[in-house]
C-alpha positions, 0 to 999 in steps of 0.5 A: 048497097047494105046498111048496118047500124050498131047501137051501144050504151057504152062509147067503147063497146061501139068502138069494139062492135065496130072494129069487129064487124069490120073485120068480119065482113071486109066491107067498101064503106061508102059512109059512117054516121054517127049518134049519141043521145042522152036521155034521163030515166029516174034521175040517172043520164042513160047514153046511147051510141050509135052508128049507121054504116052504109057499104057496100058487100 
């Protein structure tokens, strides 16, 4: 069992980082987490998307 965790600052460059790993790496995907944390640095909102994939290689 392998864990992979991709984190983005934007939802679709996750969604892309995603896509792509899956169909590079063909993996048995046991389970899928998924973050998203907001933060505030000098007034402005900062994302961060995250995902945790635990598979199986």
């Amino acid at each position: 069992m392998k864990i992979k965790i991709i984190e983005k600052t934007h939802e679709l460059d996750l969604e892309d980082a995603l896509n792509e790993f899956v169909e590079k790496e063909n993996p048995d995907i046991q389970d899928l987490q998924y973050q998203v944390t907001m933060t505030s640095h000098n007034g402005e909102l900062e994302y961060s998307f995250s995902c945790m994939i635990v598979y199986l290689p």
